[in-house]
PAPAVO-633414 format. One record per residue (C-alpha): residue number from 1; x, y, z. Coordinates in steps of 0.02 Angstrom, whole numbers. Layout:
N
{n NUM | px X | py Y | pz Z}
...
END
This chain:
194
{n 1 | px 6332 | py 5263 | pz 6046}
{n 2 | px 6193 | py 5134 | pz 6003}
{n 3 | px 6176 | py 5233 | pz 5810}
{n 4 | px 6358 | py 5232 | pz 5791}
{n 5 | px 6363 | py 5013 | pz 5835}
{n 6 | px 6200 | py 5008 | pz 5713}
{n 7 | px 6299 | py 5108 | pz 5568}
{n 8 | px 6451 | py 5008 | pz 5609}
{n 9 | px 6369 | py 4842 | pz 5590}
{n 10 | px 6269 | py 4913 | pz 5434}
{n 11 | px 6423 | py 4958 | pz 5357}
{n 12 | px 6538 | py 4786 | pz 5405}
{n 13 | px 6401 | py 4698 | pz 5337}
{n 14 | px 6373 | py 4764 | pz 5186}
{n 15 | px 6203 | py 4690 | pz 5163}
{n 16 | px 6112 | py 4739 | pz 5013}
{n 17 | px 5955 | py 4734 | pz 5074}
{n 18 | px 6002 | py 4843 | pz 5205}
{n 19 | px 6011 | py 5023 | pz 5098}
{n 20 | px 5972 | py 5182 | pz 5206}
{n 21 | px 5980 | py 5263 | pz 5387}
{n 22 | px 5842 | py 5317 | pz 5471}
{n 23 | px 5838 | py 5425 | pz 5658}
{n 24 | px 5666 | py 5436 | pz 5715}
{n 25 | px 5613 | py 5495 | pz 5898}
{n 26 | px 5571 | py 5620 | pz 5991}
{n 27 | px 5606 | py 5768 | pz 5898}
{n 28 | px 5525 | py 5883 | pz 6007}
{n 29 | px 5626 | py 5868 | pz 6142}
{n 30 | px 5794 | py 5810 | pz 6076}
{n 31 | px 5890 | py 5882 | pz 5926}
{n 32 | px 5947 | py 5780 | pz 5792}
{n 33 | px 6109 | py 5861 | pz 5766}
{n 34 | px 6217 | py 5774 | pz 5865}
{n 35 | px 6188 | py 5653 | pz 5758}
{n 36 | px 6238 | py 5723 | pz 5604}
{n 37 | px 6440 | py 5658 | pz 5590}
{n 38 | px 6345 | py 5484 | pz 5577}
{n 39 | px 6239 | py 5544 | pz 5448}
{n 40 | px 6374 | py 5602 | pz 5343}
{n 41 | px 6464 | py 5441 | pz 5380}
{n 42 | px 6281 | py 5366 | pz 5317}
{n 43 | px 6287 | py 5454 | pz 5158}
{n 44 | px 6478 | py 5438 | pz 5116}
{n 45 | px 6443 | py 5249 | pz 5109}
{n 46 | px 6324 | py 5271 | pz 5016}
{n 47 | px 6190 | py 5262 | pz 5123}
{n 48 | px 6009 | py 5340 | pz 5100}
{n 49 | px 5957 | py 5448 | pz 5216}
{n 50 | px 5784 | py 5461 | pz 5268}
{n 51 | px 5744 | py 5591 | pz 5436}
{n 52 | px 5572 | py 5581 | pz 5536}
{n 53 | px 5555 | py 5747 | pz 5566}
{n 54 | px 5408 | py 5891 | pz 5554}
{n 55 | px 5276 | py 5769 | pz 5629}
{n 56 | px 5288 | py 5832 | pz 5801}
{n 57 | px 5438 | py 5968 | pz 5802}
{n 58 | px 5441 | py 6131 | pz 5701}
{n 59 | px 5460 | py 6127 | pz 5509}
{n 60 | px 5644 | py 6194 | pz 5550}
{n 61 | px 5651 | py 6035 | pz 5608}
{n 62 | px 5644 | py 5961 | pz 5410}
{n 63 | px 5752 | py 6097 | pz 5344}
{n 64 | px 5888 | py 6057 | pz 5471}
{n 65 | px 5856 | py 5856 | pz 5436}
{n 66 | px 5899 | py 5899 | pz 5268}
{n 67 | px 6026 | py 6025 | pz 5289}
{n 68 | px 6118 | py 5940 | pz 5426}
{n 69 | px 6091 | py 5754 | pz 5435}
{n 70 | px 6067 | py 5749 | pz 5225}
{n 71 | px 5902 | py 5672 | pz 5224}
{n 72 | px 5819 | py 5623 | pz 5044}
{n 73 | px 5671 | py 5571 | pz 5116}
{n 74 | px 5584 | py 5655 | pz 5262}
{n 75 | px 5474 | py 5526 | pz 5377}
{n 76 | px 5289 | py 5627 | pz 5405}
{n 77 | px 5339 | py 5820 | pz 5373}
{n 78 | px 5194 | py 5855 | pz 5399}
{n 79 | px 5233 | py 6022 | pz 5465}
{n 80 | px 5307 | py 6084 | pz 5329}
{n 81 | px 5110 | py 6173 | pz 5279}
{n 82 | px 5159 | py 6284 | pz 5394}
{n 83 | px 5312 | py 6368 | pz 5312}
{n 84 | px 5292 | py 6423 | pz 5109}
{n 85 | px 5463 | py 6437 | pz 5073}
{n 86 | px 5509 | py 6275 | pz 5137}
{n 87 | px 5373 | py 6198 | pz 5035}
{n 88 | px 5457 | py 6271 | pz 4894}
{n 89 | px 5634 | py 6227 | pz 4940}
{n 90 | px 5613 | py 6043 | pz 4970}
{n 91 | px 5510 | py 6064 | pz 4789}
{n 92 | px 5674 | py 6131 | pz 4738}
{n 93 | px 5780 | py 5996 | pz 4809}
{n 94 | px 5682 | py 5859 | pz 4759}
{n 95 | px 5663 | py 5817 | pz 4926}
{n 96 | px 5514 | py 5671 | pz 4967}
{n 97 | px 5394 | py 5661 | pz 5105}
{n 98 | px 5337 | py 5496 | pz 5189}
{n 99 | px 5173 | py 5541 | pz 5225}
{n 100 | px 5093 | py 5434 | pz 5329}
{n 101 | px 4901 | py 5492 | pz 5388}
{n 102 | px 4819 | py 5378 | pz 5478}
{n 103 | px 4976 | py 5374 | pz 5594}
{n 104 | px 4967 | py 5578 | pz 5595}
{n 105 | px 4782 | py 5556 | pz 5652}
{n 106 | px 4815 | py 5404 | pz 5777}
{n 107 | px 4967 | py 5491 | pz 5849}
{n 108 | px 4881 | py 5669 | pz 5865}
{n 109 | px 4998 | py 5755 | pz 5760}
{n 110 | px 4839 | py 5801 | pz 5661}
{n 111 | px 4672 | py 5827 | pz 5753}
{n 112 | px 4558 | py 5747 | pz 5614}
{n 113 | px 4582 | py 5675 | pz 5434}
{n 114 | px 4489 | py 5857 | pz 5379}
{n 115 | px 4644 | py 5927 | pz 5424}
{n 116 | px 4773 | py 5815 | pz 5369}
{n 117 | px 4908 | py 5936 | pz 5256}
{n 118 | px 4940 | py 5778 | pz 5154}
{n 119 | px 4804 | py 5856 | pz 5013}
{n 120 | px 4895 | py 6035 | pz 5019}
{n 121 | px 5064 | py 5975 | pz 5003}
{n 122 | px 5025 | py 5886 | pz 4859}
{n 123 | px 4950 | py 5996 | pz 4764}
{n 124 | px 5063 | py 6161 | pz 4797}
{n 125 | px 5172 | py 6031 | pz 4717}
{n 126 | px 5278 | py 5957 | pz 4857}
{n 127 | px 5343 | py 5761 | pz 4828}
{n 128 | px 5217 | py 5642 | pz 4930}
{n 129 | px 5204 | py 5458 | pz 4948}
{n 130 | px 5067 | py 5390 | pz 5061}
{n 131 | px 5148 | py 5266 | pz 5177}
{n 132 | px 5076 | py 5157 | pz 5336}
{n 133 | px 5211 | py 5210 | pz 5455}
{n 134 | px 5197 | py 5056 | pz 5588}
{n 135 | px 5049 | py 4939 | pz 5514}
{n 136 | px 5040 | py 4842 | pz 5689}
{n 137 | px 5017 | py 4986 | pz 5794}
{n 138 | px 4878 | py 5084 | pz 5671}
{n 139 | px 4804 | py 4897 | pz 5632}
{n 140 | px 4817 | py 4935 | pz 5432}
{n 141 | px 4884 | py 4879 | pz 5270}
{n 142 | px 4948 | py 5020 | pz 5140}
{n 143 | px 4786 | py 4973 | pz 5041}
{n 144 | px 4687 | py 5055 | pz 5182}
{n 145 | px 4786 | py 5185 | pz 5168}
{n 146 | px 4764 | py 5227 | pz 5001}
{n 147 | px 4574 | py 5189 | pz 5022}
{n 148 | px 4572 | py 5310 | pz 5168}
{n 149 | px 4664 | py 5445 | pz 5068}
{n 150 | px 4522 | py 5443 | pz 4934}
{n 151 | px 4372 | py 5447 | pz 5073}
{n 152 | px 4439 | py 5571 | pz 5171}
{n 153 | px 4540 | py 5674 | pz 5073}
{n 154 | px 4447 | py 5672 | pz 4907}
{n 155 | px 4617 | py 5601 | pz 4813}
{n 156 | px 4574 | py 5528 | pz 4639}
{n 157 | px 4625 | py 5369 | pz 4570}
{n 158 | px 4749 | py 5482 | pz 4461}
{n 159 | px 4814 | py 5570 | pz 4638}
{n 160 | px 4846 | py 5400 | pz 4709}
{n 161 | px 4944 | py 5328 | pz 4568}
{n 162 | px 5048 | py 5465 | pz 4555}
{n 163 | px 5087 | py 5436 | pz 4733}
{n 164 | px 5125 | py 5256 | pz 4712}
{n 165 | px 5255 | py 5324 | pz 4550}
{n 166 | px 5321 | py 5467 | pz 4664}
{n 167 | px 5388 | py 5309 | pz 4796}
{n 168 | px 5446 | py 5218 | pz 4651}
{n 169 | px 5554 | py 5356 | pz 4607}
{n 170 | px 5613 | py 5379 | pz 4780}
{n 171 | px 5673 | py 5220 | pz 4826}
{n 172 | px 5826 | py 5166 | pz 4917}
{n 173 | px 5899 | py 5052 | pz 4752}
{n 174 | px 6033 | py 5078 | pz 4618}
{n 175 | px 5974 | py 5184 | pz 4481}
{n 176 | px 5929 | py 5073 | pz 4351}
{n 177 | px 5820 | py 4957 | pz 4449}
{n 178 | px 5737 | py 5112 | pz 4531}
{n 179 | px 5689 | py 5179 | pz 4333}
{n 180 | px 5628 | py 4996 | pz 4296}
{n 181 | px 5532 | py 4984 | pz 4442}
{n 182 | px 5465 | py 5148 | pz 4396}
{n 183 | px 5432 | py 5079 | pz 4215}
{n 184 | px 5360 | py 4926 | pz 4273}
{n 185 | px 5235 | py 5046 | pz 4387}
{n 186 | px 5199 | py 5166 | pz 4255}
{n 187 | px 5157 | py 5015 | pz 4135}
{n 188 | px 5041 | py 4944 | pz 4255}
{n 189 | px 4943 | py 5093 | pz 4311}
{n 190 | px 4900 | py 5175 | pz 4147}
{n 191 | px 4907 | py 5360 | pz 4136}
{n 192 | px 4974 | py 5455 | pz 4255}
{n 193 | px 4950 | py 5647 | pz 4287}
{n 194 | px 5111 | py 5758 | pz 4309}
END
C-alpha cells in the first residue's frame, strides 16, 4: 500500500527530476513479486526501473527483477557470479549492474574486497558501474570508491572510466541528453577501452 501512494504521488506529480522506481529490502525473506503490477504501472509511465536484488537473495532473484518487475538497472547483483548463463543473459539484455563494493563488504554480502565479483563481472563482459550505495552509512564519497576499486581490485584508470561511461549510458534521462552526457564524458576522459 505505501509503494502504490509513492507511485501515485510520483505519477500526479509529474516531477522531472523524479525519473525511476526503485524496491529495495529484504530480498531474502520477502519476494518482490507482489510488487510487480506496480512495476508495470512504473514502466508504462514511463518510469525507469531499477531492482536491488542479488546482494543478499539468490541470482534468481535478478532474473525474476528483470523478468517480472522490468528492471533496467539491477541495485548490487552481485550474485549473479554465481550463475553463467545469467551473466550472459543480462549481457544479452543490456541489463546494468549498480555495483556498489564497499557497501557489499560493509554489509557482509562479500567477506573481503579479495572476493568482491565486481572484477569478474566486468570482465566476462557484464555492464558495471561502481556506485556508493548509502555514502552516510559507509562514510564515503564515489571518489573513494573508485580509489578503492583500483587498490583492491587492481582496476586501471581505463577500467574505471569505462565504468564512469557505462553509468552515463545508463541513466534515468531522455535519450538525447543521456548521448550528450555520454559525449561530454567521453570528451573529458580521453580514450576509453571497449
Amino acid at each position: 500500500a505505501i509503494a502504490e501512494r509513492t507511485l501515485d504521488a510520483v505519477l500526479a506529480y509529474q516531477n522531472p527530476y523524479i525519473v525511476a522506481f526503485d524496491l529495495a529490502g529484504n530480498e531474502s525473506d520477502y519476494a518482490a513479486e507482489p510488487f510487480q503490477p506496480l512495476f508495470e504501472r512504473a514502466k508504462n509511465e514511463g518510469l525507469g526501473v531499477t531492482i536491488h536484488a542479488g546482494e543478499w537473495g539468490s541470482a534468481d532473484n535478478i532474473r525474476s527483477a528483470v523478468t517480472a518487475l522490468l528492471a533496467d538497472r539491477i541495485g548490487h547483483g552481485v550474485r549473479a557470479i554465481e550463475d553463467v548463463a545469467l551473466c550472459d543473459w543480462l549481457i544479452e539484455r543490456g541489463v546494468v549492474l549498480e555495483v556498489c563494493p564497499t557497501s557489499n563488504v560493509h554489509s557482509g554480502a562479500v567477506d573481503h574486497w579479495s572476493q568482491h565479483p565486481l572484477s569478474q563481472l566486468y570482465r566476462y563482459g557484464v555492464i558495471t558501474t561502481i556506485n556508493t550505495d548509502d555514502p552516510l552509512v559507509s562514510d564515503i564519497t564515489l571518489t573513494d570508491e573508485l580509489v578503492r576499486v583500483v587498490e583492491f581490485m587492481s582496476f586501471t584508470v581505463e577500467d574505471v572510466k569505462r565504468h564512469m561511461v557505462n553509468a552515463a549510458q545508463a541513466a534515468f534521462i531522455p535519450a538525447i541528453e543521456r548521448n550528450n552526457l555520454v559525449s561530454q564524458f567521453e570528451s573529458a576522459l580521453g580514450e576509453i577501452p571497449s
